[in-house]
VOZAGU-861182 format. One line per 2 residues: their letters; for each residue x, y, z of C-alpha. Coordinates in pm, whole numbers, plus 50000, padded with zeros to 5 digits. Layout:
% residues N
A	X,Y,Z; ...
//
This chain:
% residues 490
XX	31500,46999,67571; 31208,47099,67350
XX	31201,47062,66964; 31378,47275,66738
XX	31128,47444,66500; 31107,47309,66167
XX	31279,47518,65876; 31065,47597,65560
XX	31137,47460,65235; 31252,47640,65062
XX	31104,47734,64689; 31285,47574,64409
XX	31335,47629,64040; 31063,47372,63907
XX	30828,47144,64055; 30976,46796,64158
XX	30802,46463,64182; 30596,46382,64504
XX	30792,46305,64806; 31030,46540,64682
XX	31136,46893,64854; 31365,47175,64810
XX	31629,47287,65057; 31964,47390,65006
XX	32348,47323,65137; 32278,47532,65441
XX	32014,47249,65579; 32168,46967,65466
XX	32513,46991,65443; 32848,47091,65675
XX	32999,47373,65443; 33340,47490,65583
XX	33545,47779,65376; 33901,47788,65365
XX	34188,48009,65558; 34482,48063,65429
XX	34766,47978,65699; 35090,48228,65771
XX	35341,48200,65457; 35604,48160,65689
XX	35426,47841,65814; 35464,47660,65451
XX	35705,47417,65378; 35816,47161,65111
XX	35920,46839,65310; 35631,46681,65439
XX	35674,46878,65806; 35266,46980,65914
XX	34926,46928,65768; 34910,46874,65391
XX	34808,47225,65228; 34569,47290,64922
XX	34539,47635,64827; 34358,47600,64504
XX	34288,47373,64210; 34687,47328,64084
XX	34689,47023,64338; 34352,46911,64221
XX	34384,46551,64017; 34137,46350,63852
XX	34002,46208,64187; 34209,46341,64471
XX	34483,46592,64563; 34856,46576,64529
XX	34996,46818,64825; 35267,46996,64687
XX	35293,47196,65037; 35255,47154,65408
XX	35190,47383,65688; 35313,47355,66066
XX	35003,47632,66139; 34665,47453,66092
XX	34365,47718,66024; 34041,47525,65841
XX	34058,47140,65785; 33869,46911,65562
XX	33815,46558,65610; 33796,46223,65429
XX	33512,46213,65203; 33492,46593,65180
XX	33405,46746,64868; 33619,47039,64786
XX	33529,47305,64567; 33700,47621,64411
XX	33585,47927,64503; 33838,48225,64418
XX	33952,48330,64077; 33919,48215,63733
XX	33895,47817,63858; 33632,47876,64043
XX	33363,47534,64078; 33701,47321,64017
XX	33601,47020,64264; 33750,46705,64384
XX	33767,46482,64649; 33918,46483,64956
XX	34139,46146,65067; 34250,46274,65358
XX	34286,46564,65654; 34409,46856,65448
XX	34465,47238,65567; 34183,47435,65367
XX	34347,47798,65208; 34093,48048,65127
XX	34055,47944,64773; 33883,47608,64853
XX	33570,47500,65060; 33494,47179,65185
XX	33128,47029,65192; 33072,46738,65397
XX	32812,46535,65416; 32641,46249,65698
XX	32605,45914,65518; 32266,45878,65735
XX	32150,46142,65555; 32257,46171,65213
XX	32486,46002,64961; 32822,46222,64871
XX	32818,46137,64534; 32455,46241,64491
XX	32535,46579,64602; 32850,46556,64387
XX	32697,46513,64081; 32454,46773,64187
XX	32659,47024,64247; 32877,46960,63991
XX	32556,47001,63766; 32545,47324,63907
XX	32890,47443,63843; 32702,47727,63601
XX	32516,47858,63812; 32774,47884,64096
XX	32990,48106,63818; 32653,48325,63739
XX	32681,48418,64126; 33025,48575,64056
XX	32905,48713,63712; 33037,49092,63686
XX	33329,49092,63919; 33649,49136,63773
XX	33800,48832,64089; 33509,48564,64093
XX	33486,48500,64464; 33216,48294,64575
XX	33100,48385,64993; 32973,48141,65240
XX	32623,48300,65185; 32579,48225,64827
XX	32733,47875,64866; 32486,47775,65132
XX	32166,47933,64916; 32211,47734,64648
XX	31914,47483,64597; 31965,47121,64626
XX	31662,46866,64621; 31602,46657,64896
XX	31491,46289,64805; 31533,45949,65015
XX	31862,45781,64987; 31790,45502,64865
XX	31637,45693,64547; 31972,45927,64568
XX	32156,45538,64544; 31958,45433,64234
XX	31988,45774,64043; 32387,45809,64135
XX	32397,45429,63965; 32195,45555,63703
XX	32383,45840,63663; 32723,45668,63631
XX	32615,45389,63423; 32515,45635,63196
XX	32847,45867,63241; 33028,45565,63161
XX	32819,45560,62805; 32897,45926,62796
XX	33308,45897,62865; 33318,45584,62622
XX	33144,45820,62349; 33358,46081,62404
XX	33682,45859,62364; 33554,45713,62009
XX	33504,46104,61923; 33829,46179,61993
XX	33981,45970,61772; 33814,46105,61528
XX	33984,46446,61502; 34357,46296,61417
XX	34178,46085,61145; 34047,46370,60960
XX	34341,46522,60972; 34546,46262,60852
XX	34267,46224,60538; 34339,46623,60509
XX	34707,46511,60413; 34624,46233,60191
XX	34410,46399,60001; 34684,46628,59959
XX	34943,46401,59848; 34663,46279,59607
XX	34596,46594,59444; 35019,46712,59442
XX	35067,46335,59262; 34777,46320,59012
XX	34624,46031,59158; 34351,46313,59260
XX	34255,46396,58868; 34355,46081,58705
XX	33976,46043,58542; 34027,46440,58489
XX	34311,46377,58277; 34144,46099,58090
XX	33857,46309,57966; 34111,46638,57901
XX	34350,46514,57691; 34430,46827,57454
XX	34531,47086,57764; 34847,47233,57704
XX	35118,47056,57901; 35327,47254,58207
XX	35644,47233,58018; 35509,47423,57747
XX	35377,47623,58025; 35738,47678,58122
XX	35842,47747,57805; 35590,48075,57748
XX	35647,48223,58081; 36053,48195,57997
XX	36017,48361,57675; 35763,48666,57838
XX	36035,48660,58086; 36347,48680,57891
XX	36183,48956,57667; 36077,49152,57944
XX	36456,49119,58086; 36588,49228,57780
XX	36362,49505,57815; 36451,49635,58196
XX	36833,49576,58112; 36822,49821,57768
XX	36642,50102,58020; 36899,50036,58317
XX	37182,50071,58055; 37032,50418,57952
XX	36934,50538,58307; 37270,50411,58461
XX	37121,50191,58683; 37242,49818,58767
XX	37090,49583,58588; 36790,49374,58680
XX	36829,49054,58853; 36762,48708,58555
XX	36478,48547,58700; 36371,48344,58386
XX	36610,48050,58440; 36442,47749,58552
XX	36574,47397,58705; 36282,47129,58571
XX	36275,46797,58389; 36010,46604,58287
XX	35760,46400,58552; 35771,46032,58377
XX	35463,45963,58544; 35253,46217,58390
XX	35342,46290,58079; 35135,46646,58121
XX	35299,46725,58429; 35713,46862,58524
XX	35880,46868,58801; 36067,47181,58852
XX	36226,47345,59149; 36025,47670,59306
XX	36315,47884,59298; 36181,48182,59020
XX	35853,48027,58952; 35755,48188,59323
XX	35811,48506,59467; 35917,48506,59850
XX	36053,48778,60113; 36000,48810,60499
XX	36110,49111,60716; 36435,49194,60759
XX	36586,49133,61104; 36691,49524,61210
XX	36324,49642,61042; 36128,49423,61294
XX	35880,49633,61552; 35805,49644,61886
XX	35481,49663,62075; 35526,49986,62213
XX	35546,50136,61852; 35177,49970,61769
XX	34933,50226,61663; 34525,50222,61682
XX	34479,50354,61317; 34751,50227,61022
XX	34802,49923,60837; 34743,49627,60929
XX	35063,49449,61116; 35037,49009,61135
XX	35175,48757,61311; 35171,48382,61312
XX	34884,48438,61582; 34658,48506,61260
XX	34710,48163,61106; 34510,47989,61412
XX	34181,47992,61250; 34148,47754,60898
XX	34302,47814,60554; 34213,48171,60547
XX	34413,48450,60744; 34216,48627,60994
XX	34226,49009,61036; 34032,49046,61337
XX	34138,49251,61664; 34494,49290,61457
XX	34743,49506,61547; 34874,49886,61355
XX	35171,50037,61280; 35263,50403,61127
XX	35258,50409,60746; 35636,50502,60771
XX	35672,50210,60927; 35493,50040,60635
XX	35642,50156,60406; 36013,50056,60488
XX	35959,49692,60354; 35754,49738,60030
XX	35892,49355,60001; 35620,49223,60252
XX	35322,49467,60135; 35086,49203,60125
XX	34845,49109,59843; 34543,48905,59750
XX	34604,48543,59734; 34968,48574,59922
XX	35031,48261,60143; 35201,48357,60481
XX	35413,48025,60666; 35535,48074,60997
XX	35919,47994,60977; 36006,47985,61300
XX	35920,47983,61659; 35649,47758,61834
XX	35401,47828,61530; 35648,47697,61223
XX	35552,47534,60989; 35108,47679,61026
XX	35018,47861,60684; 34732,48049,60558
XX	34642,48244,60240; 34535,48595,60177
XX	34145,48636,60077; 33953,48950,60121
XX	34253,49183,60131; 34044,49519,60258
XX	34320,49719,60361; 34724,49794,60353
XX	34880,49511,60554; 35216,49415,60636
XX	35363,49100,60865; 35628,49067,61143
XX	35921,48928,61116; 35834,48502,61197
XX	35617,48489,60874; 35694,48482,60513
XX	35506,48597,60229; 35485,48385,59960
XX	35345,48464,59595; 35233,48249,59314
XX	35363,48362,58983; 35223,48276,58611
XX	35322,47902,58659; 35045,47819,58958
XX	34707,47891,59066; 34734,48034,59422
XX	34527,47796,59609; 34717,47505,59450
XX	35051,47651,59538; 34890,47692,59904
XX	34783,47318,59913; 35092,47186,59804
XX	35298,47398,60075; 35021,47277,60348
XX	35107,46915,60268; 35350,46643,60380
XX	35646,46745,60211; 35644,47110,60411
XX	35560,46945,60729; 35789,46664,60674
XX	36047,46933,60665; 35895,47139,60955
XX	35944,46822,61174; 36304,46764,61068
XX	36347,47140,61183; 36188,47071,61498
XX	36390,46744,61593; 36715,46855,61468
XX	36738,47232,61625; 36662,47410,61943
XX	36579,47675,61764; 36406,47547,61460
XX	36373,47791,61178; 36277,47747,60781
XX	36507,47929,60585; 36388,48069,60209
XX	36660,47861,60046; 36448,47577,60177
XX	36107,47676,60042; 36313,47800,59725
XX	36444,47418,59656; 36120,47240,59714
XX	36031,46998,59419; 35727,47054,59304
XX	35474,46861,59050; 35322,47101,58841
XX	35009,47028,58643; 34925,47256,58357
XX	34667,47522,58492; 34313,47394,58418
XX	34405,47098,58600; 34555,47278,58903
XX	34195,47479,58872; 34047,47134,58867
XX	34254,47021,59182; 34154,47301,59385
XX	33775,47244,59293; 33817,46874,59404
XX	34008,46968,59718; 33804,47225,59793
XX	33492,47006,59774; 33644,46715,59992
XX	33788,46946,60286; 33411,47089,60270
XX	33300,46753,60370; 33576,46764,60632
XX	33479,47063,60781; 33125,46936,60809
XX	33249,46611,60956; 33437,46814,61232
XX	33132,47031,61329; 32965,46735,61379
XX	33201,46579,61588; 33244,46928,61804
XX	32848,46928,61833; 32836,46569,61928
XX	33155,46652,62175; 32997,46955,62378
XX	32669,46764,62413; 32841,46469,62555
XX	32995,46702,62804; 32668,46873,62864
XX	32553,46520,62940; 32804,46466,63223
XX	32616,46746,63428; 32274,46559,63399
XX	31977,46696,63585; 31885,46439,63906
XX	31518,46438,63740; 31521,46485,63397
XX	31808,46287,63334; 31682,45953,63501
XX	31351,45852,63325; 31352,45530,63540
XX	31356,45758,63866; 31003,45686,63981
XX	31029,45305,63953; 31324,45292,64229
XX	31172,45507,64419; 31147,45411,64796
XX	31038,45536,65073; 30901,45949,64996
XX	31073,46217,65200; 30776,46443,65416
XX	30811,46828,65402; 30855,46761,65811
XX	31116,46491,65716; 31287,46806,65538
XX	31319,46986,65803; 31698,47013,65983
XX	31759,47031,66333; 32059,47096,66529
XX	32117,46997,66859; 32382,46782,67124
XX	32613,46835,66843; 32497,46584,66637
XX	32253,46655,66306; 31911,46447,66160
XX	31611,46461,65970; 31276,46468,66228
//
């Protein structure tokens, strides 16, 4: 039987060290796409060939079957790699553990151990995993064919040099994974310093040294006692005119429930119920999507609370100004805090900044508004520390529908500081969660590059490559031949 003619290489995407070639699955490897068996054929209890259709029975080695078919189309075998290739999981891969029924969404890649090392070409294509998704760039199903599987480039080496870099490779994984443990534990801690500093600021041990060097700032319940007054005259006021007019007479809102804070001699404890303003939609005014509009004010939901201390407006929703301008009550303002009271977002908060345009909110957030006694962003750091979310979590364990009523934000406790030190607070706060946010950045960086790492390039990822080098690979070595059912290098 005379010689097959020898293949090409096949040109590659940089120069590689001698001994070295291009090819690409075609030559080198058994690729086998899936085929979905009859529906009728599936079944539940174990009756057939184990089924994967795509990467929901995928685990972090090897499938779990969830379904069996009695009508075997394409099989993969032990050893196989399987790969994703329909739909948004596409380049999902894992390894096959046993004889499974191939659907259409999966492929299976064998390889000969006389001929190549599976997890060499695992890692490799793995690497790849970008570049399989650029093939199915621009179409609205990523589906990746038989033809642009079997293009893609691999290169070719000896296998004892594809043994040494896979060791390398998962030595140095193992660095990688370990790294990427310690960073995430690093996430939780900065949050829990985000709460302590918190507590710290809403307890005066924040400004202690503040206080120290401040002594002659006019205390809060002095504070208190001004905005009463203004308050009481003004009611005076609005109840002569409602006599007059015939109206009903305006609702006391100068009566305050506070006693002095024994710890701070500066400071007083006083309940937020009048020294905040608060409403949310009513029930019967709330909206639904098909009366959105693509021009109008500016509608919010907890969605908008996702993205730091500051609410986002982007991609919002509209509504009609009538619409709008049912609820004056929630007509939102600069500085307002919104806090999610119910649903799976309770409990998130963020504060108004940048107010461009009429806005409004749906009905799972409030709006709450700092009066003369507070400096917004204090209010907003006190009601985004442990006390709220101590209550958020009692809401959470004790209902199945947990929910924060205004009664409960109305009875919080709060430490007030007289206002320069509040101003002070927020400076200090402001300047540690800075450092926070910094610290987190980092961390994120340090996090995607450690991934990066994990799809390392066979060459430039193993600097000791050319001392374990064996044996170099000929360009007539490369060459694959077929024949007597069996497959080898020349």
């Amino acid at each position: 039987m005379a010689e097959p003619a020898p293949k090409k290489e096949i040109e590659g995407e940089y120069e590689l060290l001698e001994g070295w070639v291009w090819t690409n699955i075609q030559s080198t490897l058994d690729l086998k796409m899936g085929q979905s068996p009859p529906g009728k054929s599936y079944n539940t209890i174990g009756e057939g060939s184990p089924l994967l259709n795509g990467p929901t029975e995928f685990g972090p080695m090897h499938p779990t079957p969830a379904q069996w078919t009695t009508r075997i189309t394409k099989t993969c075998n032990v050893g196989d790699i399987l790969l994703c290739v329909r739909g948004s999981t596409t380049d999902r891969m894992d390894w096959a553990d046993q004889k499974y029924c191939i659907g259409r969404g999966i492929s299976a890649i064998s390889i000969i151990e006389e001929l190549g090392n599976r997890n060499y070409y695992y890692l490799y294509i793995n690497m790849k995993t970008d570049e399989i998704i650029g093939k199915t760039r621009g179409s609205t199903f990523p589906n990746l064919s038989k033809d642009q599987l079997n293009s893609l480039p691999i290169p070719l080496l000896p296998l004892a040099e594809q043994r040494c870099i896979v060791a390398k490779l998962e030595a140095l994984l193992a660095q990688v994974n370990t790294t990427k443990d310690h960073l995430a534990k690093v996430p939780p801690i900065i949050k829990r310093f985000r709460q302590s500093m918190l507590a710290a600021a809403c307890s005066g041990r924040l400004t202690e040294d503040w206080r120290r060097e401040h002594p002659d700032v006019e205390p809060a319940s002095e504070l208190l006692e001004r905005i009463r007054e203004e308050r009481v005259r003004k009611y005076e006021e609005e109840r002569k005119k409602a006599k007059e007019e015939g109206r009903k007479k305006p609702k006391k809102d100068y009566e305050f429930t506070s006693e002095d804070n024994f710890s701070i001699p500066s400071w007083v404890d006083a309940k937020l119920e009048n020294l905040i303003y608060i409403a949310g939609r009513i029930g019967w005014r709330g909206l639904k999507a098909e009366e959105y509009t693509k021009y109008g004010p500016v509608f919010l939901s907890v969605h908008k609370l996702n993205y730091g201390e500051e609410v986002d407006f982007r991609e919002s929703n509209h509504i009609s100004m009538e619409r709008y301008d049912e609820s004056p009550e929630i007509k939102l303002q600069e500085n307002d805090i919104l806090l999610a009271k119910d649903g799976a977002g309770i409990g998130k908060i963020g504060i108004v900044k940048n107010l461009s345009q009429l806005t409004t909110v749906n009905s799972s957030l409030l709006v709450i508004r700092s009066r003369e006694a507070f400096v917004p962003k204090y209010l907003f750091y006190f009601l985004s520390g442990p006390q709220l979310q101590s209550i958020v979590q009692q809401r959470i364990t004790g209902s199945a529908t947990p929910h924060l009523f205004q009664k409960d934000i109305k009875q919080f406790i709060l430490s007030i500081p007289p206002l320069p030190e509040q101003h002070e607070i927020v400076r200090r706060v402001e300047t540690l969660f800075h450092s926070a946010d910094n610290a987190e950045e980092r961390v994120a960086d340090a996090t995607t590059h450690a991934d990066h790492l994990t799809k390392v390039h066979p060459r430039k990822g193993i600097p000791e490559a050319n001392w374990c080098r064996r044996t170099p690979v000929t360009s007539l070595q490369a060459f694959c031949w077929k024949g007597s059912g069996k497959r080898g290098w020349n």
